[in-house]
N, C-alpha and C positions, 0 to 999 in steps of 0.2 A: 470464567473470565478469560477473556482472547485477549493475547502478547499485543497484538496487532486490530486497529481498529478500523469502524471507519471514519474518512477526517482527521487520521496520523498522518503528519511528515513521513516519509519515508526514502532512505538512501537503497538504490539498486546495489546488489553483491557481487552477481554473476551475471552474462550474457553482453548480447550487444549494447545495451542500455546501462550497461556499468559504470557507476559513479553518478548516475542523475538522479534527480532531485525530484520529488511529486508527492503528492495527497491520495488518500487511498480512496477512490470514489466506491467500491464494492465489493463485501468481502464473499465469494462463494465458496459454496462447498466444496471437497476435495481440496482443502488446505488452497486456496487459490485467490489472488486479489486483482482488484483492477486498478491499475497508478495513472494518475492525470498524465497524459505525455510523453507517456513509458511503453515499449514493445507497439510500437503503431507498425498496425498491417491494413493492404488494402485488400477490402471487400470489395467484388463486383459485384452490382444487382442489376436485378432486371426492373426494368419498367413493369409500373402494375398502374393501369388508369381506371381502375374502379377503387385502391387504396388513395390514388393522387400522388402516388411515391414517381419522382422522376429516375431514369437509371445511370447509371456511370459508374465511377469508381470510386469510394468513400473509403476515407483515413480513419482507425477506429483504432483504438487500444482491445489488446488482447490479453487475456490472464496472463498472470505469471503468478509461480506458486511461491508461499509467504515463504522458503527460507531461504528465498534469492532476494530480501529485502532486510533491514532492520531500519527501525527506528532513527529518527534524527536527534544528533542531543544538540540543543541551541547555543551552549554552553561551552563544548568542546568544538563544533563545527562538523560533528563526523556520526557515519552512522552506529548506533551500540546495541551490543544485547539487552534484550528483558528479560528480568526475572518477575514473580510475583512475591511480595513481602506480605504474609496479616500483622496487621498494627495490634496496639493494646487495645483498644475497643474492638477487634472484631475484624473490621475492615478491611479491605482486599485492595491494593493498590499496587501499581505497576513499578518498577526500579530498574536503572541501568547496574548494569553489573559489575561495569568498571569502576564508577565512579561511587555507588550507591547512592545515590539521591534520586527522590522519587521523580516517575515521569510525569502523572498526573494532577503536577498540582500547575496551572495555568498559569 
């Protein structure tokens, strides 16, 4: 089970983008995610007229790796650690650390 999903709020920790706010659209490998509106870098491409792709400059998010992120708590307004808890059935469910109350209940 990942700390970090995709389709979590997430608060930025470290870098330029520190302290914004976004949704995690992609989680790749090498510990690394993509945040809606977070670390935009421009891509130049070239024109390709057999794809139909026109060329210029495109604004694009670029990774950034999950422990320059945590979690949003709605609760407190701020971003928290995860832990994982197993319940008494079994179950596997996410928790803020500070506060202990679980992340995943909607």
């Amino acid at each position: 089970m990942r700390k970090i999903r995709k389709g979590d709020q997430v608060v930025v920790l470290a870098g330029r983008d520190k302290g914004k706010r976004g949704s995690i659209l992609r989680v790749l490998e090498n510990d690394r995610v993509l945040v809606e509106g977070v670390n935009i870098v421009k891509r130049h491409t070239r024109p390709n007229p057999n794809r139909g792709v026109t060329g210029g400059i495109i604004d694009k998010e670029a990774p950034i790796h999950v422990s320059n992120v945590a979690l949003y708590n709605a609760a407190t307004g701020k971003g928290e650690r995860v832990g994982i808890r197993t319940l008494e059935n079994g179950t596997k469910v996410r928790y803020f650390k500070k506060s202990g109350e679980t992340a995943d209940v909607k």
